[in-house]
Structures are given as structure tokens and as C-alpha cells.
C-alpha positions in Angstrom: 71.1 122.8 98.3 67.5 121.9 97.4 67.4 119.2 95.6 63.8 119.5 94.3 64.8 122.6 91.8 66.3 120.2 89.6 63.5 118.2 88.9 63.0 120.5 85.9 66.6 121.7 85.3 67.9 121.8 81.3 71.5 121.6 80.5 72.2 125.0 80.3 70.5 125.3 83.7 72.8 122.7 85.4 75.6 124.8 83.4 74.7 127.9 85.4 74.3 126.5 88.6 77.1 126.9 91.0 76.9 124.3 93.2 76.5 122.0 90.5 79.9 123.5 88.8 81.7 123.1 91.6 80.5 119.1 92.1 82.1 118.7 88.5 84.8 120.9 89.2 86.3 120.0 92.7 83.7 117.4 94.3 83.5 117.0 98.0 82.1 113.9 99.7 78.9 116.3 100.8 78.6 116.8 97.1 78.9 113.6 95.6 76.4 111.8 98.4 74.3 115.0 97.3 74.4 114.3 93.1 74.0 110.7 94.1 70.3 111.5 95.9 69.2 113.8 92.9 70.2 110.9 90.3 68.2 108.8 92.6 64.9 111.1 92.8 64.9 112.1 89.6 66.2 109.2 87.1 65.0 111.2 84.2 67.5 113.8 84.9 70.7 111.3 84.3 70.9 112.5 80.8 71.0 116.1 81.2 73.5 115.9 84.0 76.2 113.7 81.2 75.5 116.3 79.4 76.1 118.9 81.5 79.0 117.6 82.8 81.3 116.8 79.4 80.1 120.8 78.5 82.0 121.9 82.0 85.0 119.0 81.4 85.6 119.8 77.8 86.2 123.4 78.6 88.0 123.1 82.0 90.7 121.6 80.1 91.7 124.8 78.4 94.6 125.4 80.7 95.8 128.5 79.2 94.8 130.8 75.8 97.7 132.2 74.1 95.6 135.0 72.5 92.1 136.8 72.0 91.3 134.6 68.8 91.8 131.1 70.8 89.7 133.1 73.7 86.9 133.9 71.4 86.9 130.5 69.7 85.9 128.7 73.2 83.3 130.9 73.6 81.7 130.2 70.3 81.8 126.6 70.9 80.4 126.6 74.5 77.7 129.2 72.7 77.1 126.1 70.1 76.6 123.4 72.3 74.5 125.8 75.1 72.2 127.1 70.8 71.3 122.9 70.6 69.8 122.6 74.3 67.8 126.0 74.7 65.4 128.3 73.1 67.4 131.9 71.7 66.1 133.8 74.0 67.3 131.6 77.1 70.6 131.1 75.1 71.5 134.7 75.3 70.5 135.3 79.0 72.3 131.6 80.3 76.0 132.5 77.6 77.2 135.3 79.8 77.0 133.9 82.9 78.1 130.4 82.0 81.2 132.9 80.2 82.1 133.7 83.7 81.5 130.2 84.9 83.5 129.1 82.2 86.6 131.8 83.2 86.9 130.8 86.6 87.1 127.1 85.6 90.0 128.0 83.6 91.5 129.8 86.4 91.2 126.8 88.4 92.9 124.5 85.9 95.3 126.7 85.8 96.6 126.0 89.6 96.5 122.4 88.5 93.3 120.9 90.1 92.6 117.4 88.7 89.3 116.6 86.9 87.0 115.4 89.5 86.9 112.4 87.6 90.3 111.3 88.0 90.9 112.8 91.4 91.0 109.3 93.7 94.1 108.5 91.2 95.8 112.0 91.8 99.1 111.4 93.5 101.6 113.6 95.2 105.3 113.2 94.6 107.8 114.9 96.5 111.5 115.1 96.3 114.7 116.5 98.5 117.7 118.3 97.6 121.3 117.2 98.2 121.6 118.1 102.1 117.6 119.2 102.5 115.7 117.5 105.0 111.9 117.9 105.2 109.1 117.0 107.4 105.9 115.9 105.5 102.4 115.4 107.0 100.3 113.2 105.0 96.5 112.7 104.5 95.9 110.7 107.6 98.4 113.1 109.5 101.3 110.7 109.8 104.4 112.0 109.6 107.6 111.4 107.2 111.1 113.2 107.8 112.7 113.0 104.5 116.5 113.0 103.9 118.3 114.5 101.2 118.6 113.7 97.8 115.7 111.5 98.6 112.0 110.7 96.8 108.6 110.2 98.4 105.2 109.2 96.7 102.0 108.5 97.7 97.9 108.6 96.3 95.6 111.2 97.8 92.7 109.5 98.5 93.0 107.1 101.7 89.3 106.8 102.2 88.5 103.5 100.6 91.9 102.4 100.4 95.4 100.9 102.2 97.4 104.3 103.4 100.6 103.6 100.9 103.8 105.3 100.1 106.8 104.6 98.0 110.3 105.8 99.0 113.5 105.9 97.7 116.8 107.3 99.8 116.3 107.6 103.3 113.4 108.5 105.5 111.9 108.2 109.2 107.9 107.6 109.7 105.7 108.5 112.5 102.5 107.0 111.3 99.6 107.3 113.1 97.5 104.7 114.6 93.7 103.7 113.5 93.4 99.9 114.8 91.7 99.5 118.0 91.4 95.9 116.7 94.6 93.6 115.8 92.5 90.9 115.1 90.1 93.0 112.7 92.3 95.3 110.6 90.3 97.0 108.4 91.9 98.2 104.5 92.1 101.4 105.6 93.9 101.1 108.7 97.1 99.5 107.1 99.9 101.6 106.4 102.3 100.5 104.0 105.7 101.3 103.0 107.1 100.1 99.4 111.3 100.3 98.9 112.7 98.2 96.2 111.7 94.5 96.8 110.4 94.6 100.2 107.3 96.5 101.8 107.0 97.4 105.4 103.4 97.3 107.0 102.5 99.5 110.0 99.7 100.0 112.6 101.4 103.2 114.7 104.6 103.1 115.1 107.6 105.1 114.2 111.0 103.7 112.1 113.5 104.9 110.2 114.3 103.0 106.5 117.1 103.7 104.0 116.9 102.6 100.6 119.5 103.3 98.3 121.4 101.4 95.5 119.3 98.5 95.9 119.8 97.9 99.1 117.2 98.3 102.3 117.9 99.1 105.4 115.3 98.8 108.5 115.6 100.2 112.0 112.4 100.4 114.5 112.2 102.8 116.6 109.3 101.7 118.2 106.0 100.0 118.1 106.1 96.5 115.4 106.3 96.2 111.8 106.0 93.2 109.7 108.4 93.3 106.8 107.7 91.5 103.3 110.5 91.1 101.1 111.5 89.0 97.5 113.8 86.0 99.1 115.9 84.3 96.4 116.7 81.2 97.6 113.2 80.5 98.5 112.4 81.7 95.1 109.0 83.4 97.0 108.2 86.0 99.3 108.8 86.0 103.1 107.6 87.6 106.0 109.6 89.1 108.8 108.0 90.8 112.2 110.2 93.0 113.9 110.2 94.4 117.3 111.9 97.8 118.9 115.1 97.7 118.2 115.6 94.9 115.7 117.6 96.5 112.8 117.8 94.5 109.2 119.7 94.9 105.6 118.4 93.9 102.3 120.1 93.4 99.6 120.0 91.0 96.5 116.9 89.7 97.1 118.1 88.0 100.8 118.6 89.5 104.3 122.4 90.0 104.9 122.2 91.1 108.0 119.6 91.2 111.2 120.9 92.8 114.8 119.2 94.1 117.9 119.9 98.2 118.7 120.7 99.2 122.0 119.7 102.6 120.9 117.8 102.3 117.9 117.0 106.5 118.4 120.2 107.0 117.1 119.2 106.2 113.5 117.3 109.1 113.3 120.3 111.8 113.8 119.9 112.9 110.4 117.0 114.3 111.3 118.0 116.8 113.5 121.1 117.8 110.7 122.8 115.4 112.7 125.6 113.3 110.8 126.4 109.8 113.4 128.0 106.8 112.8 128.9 104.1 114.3 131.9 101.9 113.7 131.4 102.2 110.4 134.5 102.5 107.4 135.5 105.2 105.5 133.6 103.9 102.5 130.4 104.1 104.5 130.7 107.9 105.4 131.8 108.6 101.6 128.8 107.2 100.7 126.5 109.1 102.6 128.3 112.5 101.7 127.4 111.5 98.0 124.1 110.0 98.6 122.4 112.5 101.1 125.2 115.7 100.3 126.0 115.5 96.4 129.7 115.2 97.1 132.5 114.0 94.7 134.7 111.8 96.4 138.1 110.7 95.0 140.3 108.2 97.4 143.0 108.0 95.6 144.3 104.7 97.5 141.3 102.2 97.2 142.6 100.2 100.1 141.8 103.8 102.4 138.1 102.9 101.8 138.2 100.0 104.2 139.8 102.2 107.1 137.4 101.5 110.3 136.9 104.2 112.5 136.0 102.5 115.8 133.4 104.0 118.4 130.7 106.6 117.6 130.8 109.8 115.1 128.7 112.4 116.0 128.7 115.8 114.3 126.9 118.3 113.0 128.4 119.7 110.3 130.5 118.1 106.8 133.7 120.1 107.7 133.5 118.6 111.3 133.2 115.6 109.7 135.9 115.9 107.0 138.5 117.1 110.4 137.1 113.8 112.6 138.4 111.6 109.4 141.9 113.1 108.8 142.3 112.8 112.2 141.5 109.4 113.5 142.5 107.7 110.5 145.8 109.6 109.6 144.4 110.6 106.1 144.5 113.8 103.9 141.1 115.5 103.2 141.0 118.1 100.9 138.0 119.8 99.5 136.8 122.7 97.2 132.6 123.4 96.8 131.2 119.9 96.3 134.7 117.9 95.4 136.4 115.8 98.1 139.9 114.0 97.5 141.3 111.7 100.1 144.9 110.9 100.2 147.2 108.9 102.4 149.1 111.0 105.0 
């Protein structure tokens, strides 16, 4: 681009010019440092750009026209504003090209491209269904494997900010590191991870967090995270850094539980469609069936829920699953489509 043309530009001359659409349209870095240089060189310009500018946004945000008459109408008034800044003549010429302009704009909205205006607020939410699991690179290429019926958000533009994501249900991060420094971190080489009352700060490492019912749990897989969480008999926040293998549960605004993991890879089963436990009680596997599966689950007996099966569960399937149960703990499993009802044998 030359920026020297637009030392005599009018409106409906930035309006024609497609490099200039696009900067309003869908900016790049390249374009804004570009703009930037022009404002800068030619100060008297300022005015026309504005102009220019609320011309393309106004009529970008006509998403969809319903017939020929709405159509036509939007015409008319980009023809009216482009009649106040422009002899007839060059009205006339500029309109039908600035039409097209115009059309493609609206084809872009359509797709759901954000003002350029608001784009370092755009956000990206994505969500899992019952029994999905989904890998997810973000901006900075980490990666997030996300378990089912589970909720992951995060702001597109890392370049002048902390890298942050919000979660709810259950997923495992692989973040990628940026610090060569641990003594100098800049803003945006933190990584942070938001999950009820308590946020989990990175550098590069990889952990596996489960949040569900307002309770957090926190296994490290490897690397170091330092862990901020709501205490409540401190009436403050507290900070906790954990090492491989260190393994924590939040709940109620205190830690209920802290252990070391001889094998904290394990956590991350799920992620391979891989359904493990681990001493754990009948009410625990129910509760992952209905959390991450969508199951109903009836036991009829509620004293059943507190049945321990001892030793390690791993299976890969919910019917392997539902046989492992009767059998070790002597119970009657019987399901139809999403329904599970659990009797004593």
C-alpha cells in the first residue's frame, strides 16, 4: 500500500478503497500499524477516515435483508450519505462500486465476523456433549482435551494480554511454554485457568482439573502450577504451589483433601475414552455416568451408594462398566437407553 495516495483521499474515496475496507472490516496487525502511519503523516485526514469508517460500520451491520424493498432502502441511504461528500458526477461513478463493496460486507457479516472495533473482546465458547470428548488448540497453540458434558471459554486476542480460559466439567491442558525467564514473567506469558473459586496459573506444563458441582479437583501431570483459591476460614485468598504428582480437592471454599500420585497419568484416561477408577464407591462412578454420560441413575437402596470397590477400574466401555459393578459388588444393574436402576442382589 502507498500511503502517499491518501493525502488527497475524500470519503467516498476511502469508501472505494479496498485495502482500506478491509482495515475496517477485518483488521490485521500489518493494517492497523499501516492506518496508524497515514493518521500520523497526514493529520488532516483524521476526519475523513471517522467518517469513512461509521459509512462502512453502519452498513456492515445489516446481517441479512428479508426482501428487495429493505435491499433497495440500504442503497439509498449509503447513496445519501456518499450525495453530502461528493460532486454528482463522482457520486454516480464511486455508488456502484461502493454497491459491491457494500454486498460483500454483508456477506461477511453474515459468517459472523465481529466489528473490527470490538474484535480484542470477541471470545470463543465451546461446549461438549454427554460422552463427547474433544481436543482444542488454542491461539497460543496450547492444547485442551475436553470431557463430556463439559464448557470451555476463552478471549481471542492473547497479544497484549494474560492467556486465560474458564472451564467448567472436566478437562486436561497441555499449555505451551513462553518463559525463558522465571524471575521476569511477562503478562503475556501467564497462562491462567479459572474454575469456580480457585484459578490455576501455568508456565508449560500439562494437568488435568475437574470442576463440577462446586467442587475442584487438581491433578499435575507434570511441570508446576501455583493454585489460588477463596479459603474460608482465612476469610482471604491463598496460594498453593504444586509439584508432579500432588493431587488436591476444593470444595466449600477450603481444601478437603491434598495427596501425592504415584501415577498421576492415570487421571487423564478419559481421554483416550478410557473410564478408570480407583478405589472409589459406587456413588462416585454414578456420578461420572451422569456428569460426563447423561445417565439417570436410580439406587434404589441408598445405603448401595457407599459400596467401595477396592483396587483399580479400568474399562472402556459403560456396559463393561455396568458388568464390573454387578459383579464385584453383588448388585443388580439394569438399564434401558440413558436410564440405569441399581438394586440389591
Amino acid at each position: 500500500m502507498q500511503l502517499t495516495k491518501y493525502h488527497t483521499y475524500t470519503v467516498p474515496d476511502f469508501l472505494n478503497d479496498d485495502d482500506f475496507v478491509r482495515f475496517v472490516a477485518n483488521p490485521s496487525e500489518n493494517d492497523i500499524i499501516f492506518w496508524n502511519s497515514v493518521v500520523a503523516a497526514y493529520p488532516d485526514q483524521q476526519e475523513a477516515i471517522n467518517e469513512a469508517s461509521k459509512i462502512i460500520l453502519a452498513y456492515r451491520k445489516q446481517d441479512v435483508f428479508t426482501n428487495e424493498a429493505n435491499q433497495q432502502k440500504v442503497w439509498k441511504n449509503i447513496e445519501a450519505s456518499l450525495q453530502a461528500q461528493s460532486a454528482p458526477k463522482q457520486k454516480i461513478f464511486r455508488l456502484n462500486r461502493f454497491m459491491r463493496v457494500a454486498a460483500m460486507l454483508v456477506l461477511i457479516s453474515s459468517v459472523g465476523i465481529a466489528l473490527w472495533v470490538y474484535k480484542h473482546n470477541a471470545k470463543t465458547d465451546i461446549a461438549t456433549a454427554f460422552g463427547e470428548v474433544r481436543t482444542i488448540t488454542l491461539p497460543d497453540n496450547s492444547i485442551v482435551i475436553l470431557n463430556g458434558n463439559s464448557k470451555l471459554s476463552y478471549v481471542n486476542n492473547w497479544n497484549k494480554k494474560s492467556r486465560e480460559v474458564w472451564i467448567s466439567g472436566e478437562g486436561f491442558f497441555n499449555v505451551r511454554h513462553l518463559n525463558k525467564d522465571p524471575r521476569h514473567i511477562k503478562t503475556t506469558e501467564r497462562f491462567i485457568v479459572h474454575c469456580n473459586d480457585v484459578s490455576i496459573e501455568v508456565l508449560g506444563t500439562s494437568f488435568n482439573v475437574r470442576t463440577r458441582h462446586n467442587k475442584t479437583d487438581v491433578g499435575l501431570i507434570s511441570g508446576k502450577i501455583r493454585l489460588e483459591y477463596v479459603d474460608k476460614a482465612s476469610n482471604g485468598k491463598q496460594l498453593l504451589v504444586m509439584k508432579k504428582g500432588d493431587y488436591v480437592e476444593y470444595a466449600q471454599k477450603h481444601l478437603i483433601e491434598q495427596k501425592k500420585l504415584a501415577v498421576p497419568e492415570k487421571l487423564t484416561g478419559w481421554t483416550s475414552h478410557q473410564l478408570v477408577f480407583n478405589n472409589t464407591t459406587l456413588a462416585k462412578i454414578c456420578e461420572v455416568l451422569t456428569d460426563d454420560y447423561g445417565y439417570h441413575i436410580d439406587i434404589q437402596n441408598p445405603k448401595l451408594s457407599d459400596l467401595k470397590i477396592e483396587g483399580e477400574i479400568s474399562v472402556s466401555n459403560v456396559d463393561e462398566l455396568l458388568e464390573t459393578i454387578s459383579t464385584t459388588l453383588s448388585v443388580k444393574v439394569k438399564y434401558t437407553d440413558k436410564n440405569i436402576t441399581i438394586t440389591e442382589n
